[in-house]
N, CA, C and O atoms as CSV, one atom per row, in Angstrom:
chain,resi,resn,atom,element,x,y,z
A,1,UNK,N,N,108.228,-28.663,157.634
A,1,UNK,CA,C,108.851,-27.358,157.511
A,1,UNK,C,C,109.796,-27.341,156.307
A,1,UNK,O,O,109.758,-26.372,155.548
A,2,UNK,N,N,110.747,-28.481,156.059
A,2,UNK,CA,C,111.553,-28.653,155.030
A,2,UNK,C,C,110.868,-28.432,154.050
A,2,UNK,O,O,111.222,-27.345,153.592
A,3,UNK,N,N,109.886,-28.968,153.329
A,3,UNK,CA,C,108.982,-29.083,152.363
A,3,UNK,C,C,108.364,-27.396,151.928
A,3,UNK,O,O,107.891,-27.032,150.852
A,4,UNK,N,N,108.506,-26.867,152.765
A,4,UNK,CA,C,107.618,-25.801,152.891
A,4,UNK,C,C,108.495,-24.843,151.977
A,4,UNK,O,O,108.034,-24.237,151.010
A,5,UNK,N,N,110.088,-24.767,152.487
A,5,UNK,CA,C,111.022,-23.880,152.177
A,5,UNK,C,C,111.310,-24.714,150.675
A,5,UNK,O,O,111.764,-23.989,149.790
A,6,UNK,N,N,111.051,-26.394,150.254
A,6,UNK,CA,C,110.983,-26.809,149.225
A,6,UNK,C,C,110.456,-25.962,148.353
A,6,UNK,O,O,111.068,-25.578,147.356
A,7,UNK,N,N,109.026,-25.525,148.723
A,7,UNK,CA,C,107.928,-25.406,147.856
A,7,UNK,C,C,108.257,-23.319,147.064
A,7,UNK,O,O,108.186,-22.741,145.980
A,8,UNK,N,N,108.675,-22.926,148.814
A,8,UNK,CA,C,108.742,-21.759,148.421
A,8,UNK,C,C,110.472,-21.458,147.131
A,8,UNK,O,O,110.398,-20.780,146.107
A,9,UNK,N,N,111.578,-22.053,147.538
A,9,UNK,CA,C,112.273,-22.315,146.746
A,9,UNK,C,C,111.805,-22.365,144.856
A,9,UNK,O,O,112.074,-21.517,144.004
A,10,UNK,N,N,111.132,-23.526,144.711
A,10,UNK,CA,C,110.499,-23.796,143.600
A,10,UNK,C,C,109.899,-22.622,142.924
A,10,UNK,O,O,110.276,-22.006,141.927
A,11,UNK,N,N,108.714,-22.432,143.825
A,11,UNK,CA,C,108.125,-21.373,143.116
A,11,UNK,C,C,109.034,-19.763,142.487
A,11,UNK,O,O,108.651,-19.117,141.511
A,12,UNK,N,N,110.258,-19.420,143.350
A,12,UNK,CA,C,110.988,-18.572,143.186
A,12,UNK,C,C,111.649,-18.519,141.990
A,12,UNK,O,O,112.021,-17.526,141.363
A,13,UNK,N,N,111.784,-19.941,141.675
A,13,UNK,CA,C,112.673,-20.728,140.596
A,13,UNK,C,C,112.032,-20.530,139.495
A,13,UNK,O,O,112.617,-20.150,138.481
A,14,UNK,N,N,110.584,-20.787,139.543
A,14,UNK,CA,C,109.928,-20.638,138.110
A,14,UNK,C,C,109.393,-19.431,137.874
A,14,UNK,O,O,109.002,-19.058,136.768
A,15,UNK,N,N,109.356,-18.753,138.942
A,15,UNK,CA,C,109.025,-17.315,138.765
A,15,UNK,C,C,110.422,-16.421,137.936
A,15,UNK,O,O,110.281,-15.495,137.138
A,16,UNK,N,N,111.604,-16.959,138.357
A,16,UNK,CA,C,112.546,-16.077,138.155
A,16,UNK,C,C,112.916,-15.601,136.844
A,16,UNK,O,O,113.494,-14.524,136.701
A,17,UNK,N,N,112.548,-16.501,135.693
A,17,UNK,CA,C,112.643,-16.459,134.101
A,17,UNK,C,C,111.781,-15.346,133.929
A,17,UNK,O,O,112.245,-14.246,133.628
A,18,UNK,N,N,110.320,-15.571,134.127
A,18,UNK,CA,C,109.563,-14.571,133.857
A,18,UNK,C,C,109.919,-13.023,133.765
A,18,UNK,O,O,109.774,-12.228,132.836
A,19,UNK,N,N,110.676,-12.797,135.654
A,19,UNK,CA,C,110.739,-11.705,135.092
A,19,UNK,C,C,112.349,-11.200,134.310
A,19,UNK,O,O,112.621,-10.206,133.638
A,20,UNK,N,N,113.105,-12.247,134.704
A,20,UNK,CA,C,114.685,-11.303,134.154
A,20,UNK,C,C,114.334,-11.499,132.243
A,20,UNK,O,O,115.164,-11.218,131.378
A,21,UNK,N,N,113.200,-11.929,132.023
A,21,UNK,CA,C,113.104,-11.673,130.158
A,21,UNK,C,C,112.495,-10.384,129.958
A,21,UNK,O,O,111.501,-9.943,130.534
A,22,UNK,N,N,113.234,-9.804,129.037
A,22,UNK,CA,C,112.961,-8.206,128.512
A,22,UNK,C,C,112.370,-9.033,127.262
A,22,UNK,O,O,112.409,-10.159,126.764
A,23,UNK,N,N,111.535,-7.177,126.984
A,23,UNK,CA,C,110.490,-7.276,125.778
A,23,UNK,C,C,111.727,-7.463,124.689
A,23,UNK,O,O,112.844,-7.058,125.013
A,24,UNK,N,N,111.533,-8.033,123.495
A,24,UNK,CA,C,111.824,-8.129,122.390
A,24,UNK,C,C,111.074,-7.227,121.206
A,24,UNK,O,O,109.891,-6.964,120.992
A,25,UNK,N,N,112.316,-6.876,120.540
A,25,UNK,CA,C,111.786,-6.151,119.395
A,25,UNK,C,C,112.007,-4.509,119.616
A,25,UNK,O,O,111.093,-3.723,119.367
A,26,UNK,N,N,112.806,-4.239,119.918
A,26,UNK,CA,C,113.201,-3.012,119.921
A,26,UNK,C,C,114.413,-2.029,119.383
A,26,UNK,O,O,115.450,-1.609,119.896
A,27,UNK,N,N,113.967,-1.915,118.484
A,27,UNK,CA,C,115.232,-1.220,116.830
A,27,UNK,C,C,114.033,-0.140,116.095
A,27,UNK,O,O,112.812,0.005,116.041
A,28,UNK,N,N,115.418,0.542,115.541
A,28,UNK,CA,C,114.677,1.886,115.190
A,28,UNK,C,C,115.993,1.890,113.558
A,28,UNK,O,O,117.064,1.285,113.507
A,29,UNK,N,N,115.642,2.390,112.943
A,29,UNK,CA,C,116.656,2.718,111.474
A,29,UNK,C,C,116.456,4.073,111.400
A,29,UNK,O,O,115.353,4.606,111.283
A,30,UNK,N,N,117.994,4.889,111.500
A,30,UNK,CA,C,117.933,6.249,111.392
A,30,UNK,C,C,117.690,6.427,110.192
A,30,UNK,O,O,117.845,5.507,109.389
A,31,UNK,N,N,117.235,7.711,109.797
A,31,UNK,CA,C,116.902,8.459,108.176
A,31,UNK,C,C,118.392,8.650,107.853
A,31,UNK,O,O,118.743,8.280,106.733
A,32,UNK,N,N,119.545,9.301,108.867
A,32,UNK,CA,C,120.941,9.397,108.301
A,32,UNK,C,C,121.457,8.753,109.521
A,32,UNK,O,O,121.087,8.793,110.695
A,33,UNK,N,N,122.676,7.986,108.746
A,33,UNK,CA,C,123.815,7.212,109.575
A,33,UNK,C,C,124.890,7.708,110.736
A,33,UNK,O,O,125.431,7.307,111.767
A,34,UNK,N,N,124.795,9.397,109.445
A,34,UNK,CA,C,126.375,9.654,110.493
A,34,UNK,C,C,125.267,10.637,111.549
A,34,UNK,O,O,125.512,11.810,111.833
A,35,UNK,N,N,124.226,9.997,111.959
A,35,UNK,CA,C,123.305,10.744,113.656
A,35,UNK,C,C,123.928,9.579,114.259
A,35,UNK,O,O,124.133,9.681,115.469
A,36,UNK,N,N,124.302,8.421,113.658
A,36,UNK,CA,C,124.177,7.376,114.774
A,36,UNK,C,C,125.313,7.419,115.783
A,36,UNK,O,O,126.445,7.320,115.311
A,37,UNK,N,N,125.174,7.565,117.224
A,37,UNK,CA,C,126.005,7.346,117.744
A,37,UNK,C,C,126.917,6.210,118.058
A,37,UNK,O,O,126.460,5.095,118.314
A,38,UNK,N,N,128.504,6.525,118.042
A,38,UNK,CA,C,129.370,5.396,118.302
A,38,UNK,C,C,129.153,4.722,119.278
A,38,UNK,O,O,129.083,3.503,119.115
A,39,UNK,N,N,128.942,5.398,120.876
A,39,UNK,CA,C,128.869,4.726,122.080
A,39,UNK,C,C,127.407,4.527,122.536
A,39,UNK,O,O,126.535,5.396,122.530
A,40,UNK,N,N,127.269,3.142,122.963
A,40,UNK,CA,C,125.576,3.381,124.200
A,40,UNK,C,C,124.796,4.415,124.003
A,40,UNK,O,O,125.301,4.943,123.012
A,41,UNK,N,N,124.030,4.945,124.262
A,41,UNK,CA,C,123.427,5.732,124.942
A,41,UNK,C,C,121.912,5.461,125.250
A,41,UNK,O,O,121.178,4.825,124.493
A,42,UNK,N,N,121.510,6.036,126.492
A,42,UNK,CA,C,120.440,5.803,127.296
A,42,UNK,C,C,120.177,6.629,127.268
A,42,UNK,O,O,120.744,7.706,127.451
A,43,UNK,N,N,117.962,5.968,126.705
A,43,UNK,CA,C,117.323,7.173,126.678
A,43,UNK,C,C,116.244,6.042,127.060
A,43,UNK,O,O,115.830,5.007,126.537
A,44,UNK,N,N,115.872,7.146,128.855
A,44,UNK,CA,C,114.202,6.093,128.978
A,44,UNK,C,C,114.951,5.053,129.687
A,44,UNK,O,O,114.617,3.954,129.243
A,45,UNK,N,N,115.658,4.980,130.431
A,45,UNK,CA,C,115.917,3.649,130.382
A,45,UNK,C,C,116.699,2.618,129.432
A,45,UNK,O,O,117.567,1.873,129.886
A,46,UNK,N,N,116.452,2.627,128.531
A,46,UNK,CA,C,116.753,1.750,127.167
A,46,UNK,C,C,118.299,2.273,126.689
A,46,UNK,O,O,118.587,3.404,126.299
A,47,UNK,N,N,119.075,1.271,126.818
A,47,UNK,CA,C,120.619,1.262,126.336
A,47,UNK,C,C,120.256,0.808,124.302
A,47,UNK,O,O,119.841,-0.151,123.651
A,48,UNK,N,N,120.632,1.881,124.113
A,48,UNK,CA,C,120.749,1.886,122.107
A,48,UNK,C,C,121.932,1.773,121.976
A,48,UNK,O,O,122.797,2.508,122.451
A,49,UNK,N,N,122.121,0.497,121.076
A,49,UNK,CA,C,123.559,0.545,120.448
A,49,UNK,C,C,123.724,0.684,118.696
A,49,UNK,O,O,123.499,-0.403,118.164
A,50,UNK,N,N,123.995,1.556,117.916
A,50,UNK,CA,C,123.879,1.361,117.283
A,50,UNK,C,C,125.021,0.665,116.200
A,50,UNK,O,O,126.145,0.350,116.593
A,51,UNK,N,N,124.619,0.494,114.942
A,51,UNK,CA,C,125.988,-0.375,113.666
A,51,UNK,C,C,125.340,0.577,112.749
A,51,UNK,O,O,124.111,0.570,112.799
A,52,UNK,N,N,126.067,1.656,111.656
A,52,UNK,CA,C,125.655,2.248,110.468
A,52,UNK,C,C,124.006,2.759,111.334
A,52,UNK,O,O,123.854,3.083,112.512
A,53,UNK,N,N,122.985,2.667,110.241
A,53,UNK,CA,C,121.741,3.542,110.275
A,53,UNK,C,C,120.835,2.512,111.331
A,53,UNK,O,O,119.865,3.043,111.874
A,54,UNK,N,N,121.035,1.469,111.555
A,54,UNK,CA,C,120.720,-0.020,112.508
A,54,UNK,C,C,120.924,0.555,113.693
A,54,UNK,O,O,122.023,1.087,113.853
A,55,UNK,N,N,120.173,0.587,114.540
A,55,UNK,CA,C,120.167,0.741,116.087
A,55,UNK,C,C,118.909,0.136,116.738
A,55,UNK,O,O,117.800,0.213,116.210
A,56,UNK,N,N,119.200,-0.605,118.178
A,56,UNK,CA,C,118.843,-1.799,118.525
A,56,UNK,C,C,118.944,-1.176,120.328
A,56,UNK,O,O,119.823,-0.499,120.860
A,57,UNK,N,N,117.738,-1.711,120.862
A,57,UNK,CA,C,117.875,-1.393,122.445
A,57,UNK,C,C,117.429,-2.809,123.177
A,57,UNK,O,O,116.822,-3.795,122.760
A,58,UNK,N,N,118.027,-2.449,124.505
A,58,UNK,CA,C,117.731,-3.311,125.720
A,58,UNK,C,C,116.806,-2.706,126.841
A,58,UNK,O,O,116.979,-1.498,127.003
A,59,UNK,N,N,115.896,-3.271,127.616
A,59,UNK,CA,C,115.593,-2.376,128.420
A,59,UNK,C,C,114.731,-1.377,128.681
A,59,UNK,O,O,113.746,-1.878,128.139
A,60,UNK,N,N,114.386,-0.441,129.058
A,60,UNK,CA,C,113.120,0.887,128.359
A,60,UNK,C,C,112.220,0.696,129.784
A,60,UNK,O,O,111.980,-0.273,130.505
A,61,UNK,N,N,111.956,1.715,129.803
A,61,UNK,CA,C,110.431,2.052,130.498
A,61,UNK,C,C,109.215,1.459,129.811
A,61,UNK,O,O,109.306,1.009,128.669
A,62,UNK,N,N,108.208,1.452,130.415
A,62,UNK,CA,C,107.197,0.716,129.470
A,62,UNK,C,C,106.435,1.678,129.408
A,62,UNK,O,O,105.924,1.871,130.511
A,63,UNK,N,N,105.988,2.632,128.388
A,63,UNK,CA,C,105.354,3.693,127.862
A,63,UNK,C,C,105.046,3.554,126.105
A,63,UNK,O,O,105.681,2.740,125.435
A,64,UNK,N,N,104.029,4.430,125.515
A,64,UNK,CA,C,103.540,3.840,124.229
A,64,UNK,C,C,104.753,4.049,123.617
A,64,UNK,O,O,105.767,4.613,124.028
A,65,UNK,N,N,104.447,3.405,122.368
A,65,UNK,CA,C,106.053,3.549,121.212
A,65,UNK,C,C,105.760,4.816,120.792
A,65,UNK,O,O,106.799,5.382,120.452
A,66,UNK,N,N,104.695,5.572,120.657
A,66,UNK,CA,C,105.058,6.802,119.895
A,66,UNK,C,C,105.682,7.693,120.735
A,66,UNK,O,O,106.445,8.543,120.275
A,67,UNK,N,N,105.375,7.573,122.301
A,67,UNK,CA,C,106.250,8.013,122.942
A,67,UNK,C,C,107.655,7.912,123.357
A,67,UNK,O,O,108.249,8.801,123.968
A,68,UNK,N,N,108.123,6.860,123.021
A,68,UNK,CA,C,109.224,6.563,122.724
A,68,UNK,C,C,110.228,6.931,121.346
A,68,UNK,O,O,111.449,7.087,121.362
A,69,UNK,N,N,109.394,7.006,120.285
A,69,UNK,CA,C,109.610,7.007,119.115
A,69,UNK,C,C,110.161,9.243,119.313
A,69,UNK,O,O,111.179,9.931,119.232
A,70,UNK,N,N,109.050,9.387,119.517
A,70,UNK,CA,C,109.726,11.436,120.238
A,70,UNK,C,C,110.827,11.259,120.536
A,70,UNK,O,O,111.741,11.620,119.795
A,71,UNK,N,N,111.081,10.538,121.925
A,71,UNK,CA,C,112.258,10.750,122.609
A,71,UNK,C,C,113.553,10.182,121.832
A,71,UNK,O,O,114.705,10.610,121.766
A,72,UNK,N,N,113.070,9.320,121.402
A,72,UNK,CA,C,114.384,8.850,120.750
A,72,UNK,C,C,114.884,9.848,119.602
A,72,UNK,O,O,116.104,9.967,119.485
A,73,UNK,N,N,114.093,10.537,118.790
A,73,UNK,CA,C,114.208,10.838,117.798
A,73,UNK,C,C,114.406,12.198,118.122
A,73,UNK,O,O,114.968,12.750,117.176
A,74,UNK,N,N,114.138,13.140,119.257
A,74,UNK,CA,C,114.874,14.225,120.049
A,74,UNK,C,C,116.919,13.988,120.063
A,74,UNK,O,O,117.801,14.806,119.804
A,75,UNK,N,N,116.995,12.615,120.457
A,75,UNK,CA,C,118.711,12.587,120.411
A,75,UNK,C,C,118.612,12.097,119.693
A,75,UNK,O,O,117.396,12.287,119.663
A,76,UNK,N,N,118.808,11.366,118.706
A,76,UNK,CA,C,119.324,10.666,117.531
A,76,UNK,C,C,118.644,10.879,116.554
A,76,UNK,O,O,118.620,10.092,115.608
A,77,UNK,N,N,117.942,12.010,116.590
A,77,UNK,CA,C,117.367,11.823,114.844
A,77,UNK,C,C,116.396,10.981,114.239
A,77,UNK,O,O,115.852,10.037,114.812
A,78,UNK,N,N,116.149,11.412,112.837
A,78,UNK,CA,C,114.614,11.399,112.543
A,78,UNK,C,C,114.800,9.767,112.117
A,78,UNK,O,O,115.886,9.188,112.140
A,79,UNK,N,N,113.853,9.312,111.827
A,79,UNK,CA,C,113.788,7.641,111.984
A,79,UNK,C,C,113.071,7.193,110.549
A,79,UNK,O,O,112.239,7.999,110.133
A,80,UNK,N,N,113.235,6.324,109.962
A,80,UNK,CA,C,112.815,5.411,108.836
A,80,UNK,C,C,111.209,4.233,109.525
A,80,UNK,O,O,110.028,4.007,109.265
A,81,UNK,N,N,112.301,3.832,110.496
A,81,UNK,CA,C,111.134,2.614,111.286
A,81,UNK,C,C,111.554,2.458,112.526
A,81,UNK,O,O,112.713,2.547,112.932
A,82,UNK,N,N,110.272,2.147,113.320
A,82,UNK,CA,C,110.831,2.312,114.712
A,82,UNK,C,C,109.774,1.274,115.393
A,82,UNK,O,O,108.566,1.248,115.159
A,83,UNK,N,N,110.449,0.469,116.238
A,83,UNK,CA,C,109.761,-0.930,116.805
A,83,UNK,C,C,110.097,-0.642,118.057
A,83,UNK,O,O,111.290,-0.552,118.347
A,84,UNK,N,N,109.109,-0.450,119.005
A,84,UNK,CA,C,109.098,-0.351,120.688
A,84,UNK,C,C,108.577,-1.870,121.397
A,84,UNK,O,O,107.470,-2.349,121.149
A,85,UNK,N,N,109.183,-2.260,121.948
A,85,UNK,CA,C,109.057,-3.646,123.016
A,85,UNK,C,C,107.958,-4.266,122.025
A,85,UNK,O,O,106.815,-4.383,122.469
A,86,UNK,N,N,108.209,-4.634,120.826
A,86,UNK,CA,C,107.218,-5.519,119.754
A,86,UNK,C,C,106.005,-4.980,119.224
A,86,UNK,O,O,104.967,-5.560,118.904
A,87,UNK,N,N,106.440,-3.278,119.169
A,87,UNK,CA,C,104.975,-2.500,118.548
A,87,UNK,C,C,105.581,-1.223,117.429
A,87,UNK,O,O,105.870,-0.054,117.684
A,88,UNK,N,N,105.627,-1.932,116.201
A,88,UNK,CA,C,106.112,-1.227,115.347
A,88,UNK,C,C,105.385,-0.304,114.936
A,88,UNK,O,O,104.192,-0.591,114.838
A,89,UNK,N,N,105.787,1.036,114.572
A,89,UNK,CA,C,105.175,1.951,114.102
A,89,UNK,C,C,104.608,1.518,112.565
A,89,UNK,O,O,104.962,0.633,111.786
A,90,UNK,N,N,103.730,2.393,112.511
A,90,UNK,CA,C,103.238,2.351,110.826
A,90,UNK,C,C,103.569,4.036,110.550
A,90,UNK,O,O,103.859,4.916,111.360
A,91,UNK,N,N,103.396,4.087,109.047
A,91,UNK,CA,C,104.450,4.693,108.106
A,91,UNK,C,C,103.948,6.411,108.721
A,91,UNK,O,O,104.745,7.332,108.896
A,92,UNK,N,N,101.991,6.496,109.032
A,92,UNK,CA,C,102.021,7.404,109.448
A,92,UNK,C,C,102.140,8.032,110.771
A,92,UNK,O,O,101.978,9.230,111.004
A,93,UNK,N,N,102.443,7.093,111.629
A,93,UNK,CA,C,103.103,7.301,112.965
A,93,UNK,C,C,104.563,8.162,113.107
A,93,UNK,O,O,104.821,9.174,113.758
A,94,UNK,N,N,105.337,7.390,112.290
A,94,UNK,CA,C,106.716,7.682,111.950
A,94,UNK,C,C,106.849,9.212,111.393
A,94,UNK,O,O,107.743,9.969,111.771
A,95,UNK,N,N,106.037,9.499,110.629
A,95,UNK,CA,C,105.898,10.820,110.426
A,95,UNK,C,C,105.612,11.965,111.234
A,95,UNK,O,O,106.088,13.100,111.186
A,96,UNK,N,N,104.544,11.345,112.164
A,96,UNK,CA,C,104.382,12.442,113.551
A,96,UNK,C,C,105.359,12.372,114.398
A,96,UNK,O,O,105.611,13.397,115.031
A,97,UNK,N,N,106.206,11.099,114.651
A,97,UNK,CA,C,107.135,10.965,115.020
A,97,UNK,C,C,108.101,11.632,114.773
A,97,UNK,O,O,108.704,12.099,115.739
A,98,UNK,N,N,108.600,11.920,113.397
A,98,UNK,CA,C,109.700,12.315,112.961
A,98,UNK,C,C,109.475,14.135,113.103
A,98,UNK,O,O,110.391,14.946,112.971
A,99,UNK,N,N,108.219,14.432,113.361
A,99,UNK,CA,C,107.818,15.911,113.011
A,99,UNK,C,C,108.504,16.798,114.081
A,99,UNK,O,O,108.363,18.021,114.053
């Protein structure tokens, strides 16, 4: 029985990394600086912090980047480049994006 609660223990253990790691790669560069907001803000899920035209998230729903790339760009403005959980837009994405 000991062994058992061993085993299930363990497995909990190596499971647990898996999930508390968030996607990587998620930053967007505004077209203008002074859109960027001073504080947090959550959109989707996803906490954006931004520095100057640099803004960087944690977190997010998992939905396509161009859909993400709308929403974001509904509050904060039109975007230069925009990288969703490691799926960067290309130049003519960004444009429908920004439209």
């Amino acid at each position: 029985m000991r062994s058992v609660f061993s085993i299930a223990a363990l497995c909990l253990a190596l499971g647990a990394p898996a999930v508390a790691q968030t996607p990587t790669g998620t930053r967007l560069t505004l077209t203008d600086a002074a859109n960027a907001p001073t504080r947090p803000v959550i959109i989707d899920g996803a906490s954006w912090r931004c520095e100057g035209a640099t803004c960087t998230a944690s977190g997010g729903t998992n939905q396509p980047a161009s859909r993400a790339c709308r929403r974001v760009v509904a509050r904060l403005g039109a975007v230069s480049e925009f990288t969703w959980r490691g799926t960067a837009l290309t130049a003519e994405q960004i444009a429908a994006c920004n439209a």
